[in-house]
N, C-alpha and C positions, 0 to 999 in steps of 0.2 A: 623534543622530537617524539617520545614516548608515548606523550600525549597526543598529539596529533594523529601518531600514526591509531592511536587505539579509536579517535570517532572516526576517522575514517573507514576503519575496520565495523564500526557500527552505522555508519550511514550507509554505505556501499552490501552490507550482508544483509542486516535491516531493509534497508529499499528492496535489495535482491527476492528476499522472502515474500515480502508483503509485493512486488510484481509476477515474481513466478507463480508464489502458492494462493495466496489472497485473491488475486485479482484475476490472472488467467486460466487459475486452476480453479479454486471455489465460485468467482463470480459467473467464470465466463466456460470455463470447460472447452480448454483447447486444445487439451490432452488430457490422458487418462494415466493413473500409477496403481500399483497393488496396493491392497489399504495396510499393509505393513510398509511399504514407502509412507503411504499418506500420515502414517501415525509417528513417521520418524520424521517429518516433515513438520509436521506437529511441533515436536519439540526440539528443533532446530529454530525455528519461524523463534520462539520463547526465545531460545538463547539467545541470538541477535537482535530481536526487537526488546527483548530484557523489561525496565520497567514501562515500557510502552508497547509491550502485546498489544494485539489485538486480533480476537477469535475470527475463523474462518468465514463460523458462521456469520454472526454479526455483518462482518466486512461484505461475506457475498450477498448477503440479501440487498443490503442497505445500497450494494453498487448496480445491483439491478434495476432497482428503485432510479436512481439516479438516469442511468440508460433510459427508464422509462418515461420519467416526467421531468428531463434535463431544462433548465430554466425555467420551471413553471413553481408556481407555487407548493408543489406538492415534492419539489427535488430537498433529496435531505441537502444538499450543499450549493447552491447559487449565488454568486455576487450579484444576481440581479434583484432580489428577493432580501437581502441580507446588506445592512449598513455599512459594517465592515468585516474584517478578516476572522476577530473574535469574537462576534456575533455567529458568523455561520458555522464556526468551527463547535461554539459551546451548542447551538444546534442540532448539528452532526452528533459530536457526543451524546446525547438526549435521547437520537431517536437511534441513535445504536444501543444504547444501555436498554433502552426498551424493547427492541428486537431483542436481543439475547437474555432477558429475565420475563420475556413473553408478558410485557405490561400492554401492548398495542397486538392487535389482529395483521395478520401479514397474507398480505393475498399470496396463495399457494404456489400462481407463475412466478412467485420469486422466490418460494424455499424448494424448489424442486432440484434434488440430487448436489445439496448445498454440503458439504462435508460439514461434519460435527462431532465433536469429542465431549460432551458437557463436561465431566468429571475431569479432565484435564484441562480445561476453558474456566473451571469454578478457581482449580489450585493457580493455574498460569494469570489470570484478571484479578486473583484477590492482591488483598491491601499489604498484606503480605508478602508476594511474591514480589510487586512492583517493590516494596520496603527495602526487599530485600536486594532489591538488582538493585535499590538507588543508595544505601548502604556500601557495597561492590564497588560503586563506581568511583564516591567519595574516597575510598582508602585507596583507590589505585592513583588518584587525582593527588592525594595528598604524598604518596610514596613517590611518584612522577614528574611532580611539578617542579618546573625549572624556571617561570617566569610567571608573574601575576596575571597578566594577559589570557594566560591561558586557563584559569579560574572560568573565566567568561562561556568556556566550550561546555561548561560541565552541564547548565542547564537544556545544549542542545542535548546532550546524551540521554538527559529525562525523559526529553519529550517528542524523542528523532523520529517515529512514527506521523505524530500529529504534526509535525514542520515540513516534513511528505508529503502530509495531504494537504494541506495549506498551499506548496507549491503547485499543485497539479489543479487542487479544485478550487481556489482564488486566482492566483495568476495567471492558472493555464487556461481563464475563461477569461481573459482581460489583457494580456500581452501576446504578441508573436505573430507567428501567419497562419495564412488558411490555405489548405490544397484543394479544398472543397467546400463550397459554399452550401451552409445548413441552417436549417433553422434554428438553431444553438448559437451561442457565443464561444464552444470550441474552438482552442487555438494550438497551433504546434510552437512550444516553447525554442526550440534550438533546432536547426538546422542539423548538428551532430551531436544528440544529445547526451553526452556526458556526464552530467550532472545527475541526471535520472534515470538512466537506462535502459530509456524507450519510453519512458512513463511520458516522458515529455511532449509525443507526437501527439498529443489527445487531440486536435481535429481530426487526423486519419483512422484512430481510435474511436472519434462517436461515428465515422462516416462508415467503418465497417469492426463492428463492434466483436466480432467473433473470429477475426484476423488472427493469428499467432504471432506474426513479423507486425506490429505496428510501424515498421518504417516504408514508407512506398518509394519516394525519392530515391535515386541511387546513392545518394550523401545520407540518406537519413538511417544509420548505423543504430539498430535496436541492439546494445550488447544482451540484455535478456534473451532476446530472441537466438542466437546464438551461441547462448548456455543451453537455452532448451535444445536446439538443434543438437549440441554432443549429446545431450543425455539423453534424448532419443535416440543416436545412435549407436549405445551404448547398452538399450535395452531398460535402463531406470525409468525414462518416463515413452509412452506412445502416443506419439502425435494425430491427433484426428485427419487433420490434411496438413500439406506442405505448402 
């Protein structure tokens, strides 16, 4: 039970982060925080996403990118473009490691008011720190485990970021429905998305990419979106619009 309860604790914080902080804060700026939230955000995002960080920077450029040239040849992540699941993913990997070691040129409409910590992005992505959360994880696994079965969960907790993105930008371009017909393969995964916490509506997502509530439906319950709503009204974060 131990175990179980602890990925969930890392898929559900994990996901949390890399939706609230990553995606609608660095990519998409749908509110705004003090850059002492932002830098304690920082290293929360680490603690949860553990050996599978992944920098703000990085993430926002790279999801701009995506917004921008969605199914084209030029999207860092397409099942239309890409064979299979880990093809596009080692991809993605690629052209993010090259965004954040500045190996490729980034047109500026996509690094514009990207949050960036380098010096904490250098300690949090090194071999290191992944080592060392993946180290953590093994000895709680091993003090915890109460049946062999659950051996099997240990490599999601490696790589619980990247099986994120995989859900959203593999199947979320190939299974579910459409509220809005686009020139994308955008699809909303779940009706009540559970699973991902809003992450999942991505047709109503590319249809109106700067939304806060990804859900439009009155069934389509963004819980993200209503963490941000308390800590807005809380004063932690300031929401652009409502």
């Amino acid at each position: 039970m131990a175990v179980i309860l602890f990925v969930l604790i890392l898929w559900y914080g994990g996901l949390f982060f890399q939706s609230f902080f990553l995606h609608r804060y660095a990519a998409h700026q749908v509110f705004t925080m003090s850059k002492t939230m932002e830098r304690i955000t920082f290293v929360l995002t680490w603690i949860f996403q553990g050996s599978s960080y992944l920098s703000a920077y990085g993430y926002g450029i790279m999801h701009r990118m995506h917004h921008a040239f969605t199914d084209t040849e030029k999207d860092p992540h397409s099942p239309k473009y890409d064979d299979n699941l880990f093809a596009m993913m080692w991809k993605t990997k690629t052209i993010y490691q090259d965004i954040n070691l500045d190996r490729i040129a980034v047109d500026p409409r996509f690094t514009k008011n990207v949050p960036q910590w380098k010096s904490f992005d250098r300690f949090a992505s090194s071999r290191f720190s992944r080592l060392l959360w993946i180290a953590l994880y093994v000895l709680f696994f091993v003090y915890f485990v109460t049946a062999w079965w659950q051996w099997l969960l240990l490599p999601v907790a490696f790589l619980m970021a990247p099986i994120h993105g995989v859900i959203i930008n593999w199947f979320g371009h190939i299974y579910g429905y459409v509220n809005f017909q686009m020139k994308n393969t955008s699809k909303n995964l779940f009706r009540f998305d559970f699973l991902m916490m809003g992450e999942g509506y991505h047709n109503n997502h590319h249809k109106h990419a700067n939304r806060a509530n990804f859900g439009v439906k009155w069934y389509e319950i963004d819980i993200t979106y209503v963490i941000i709503r308390i800590l807005n009204s809380v004063g932690i974060i300031q929401l652009k619009r409502v």
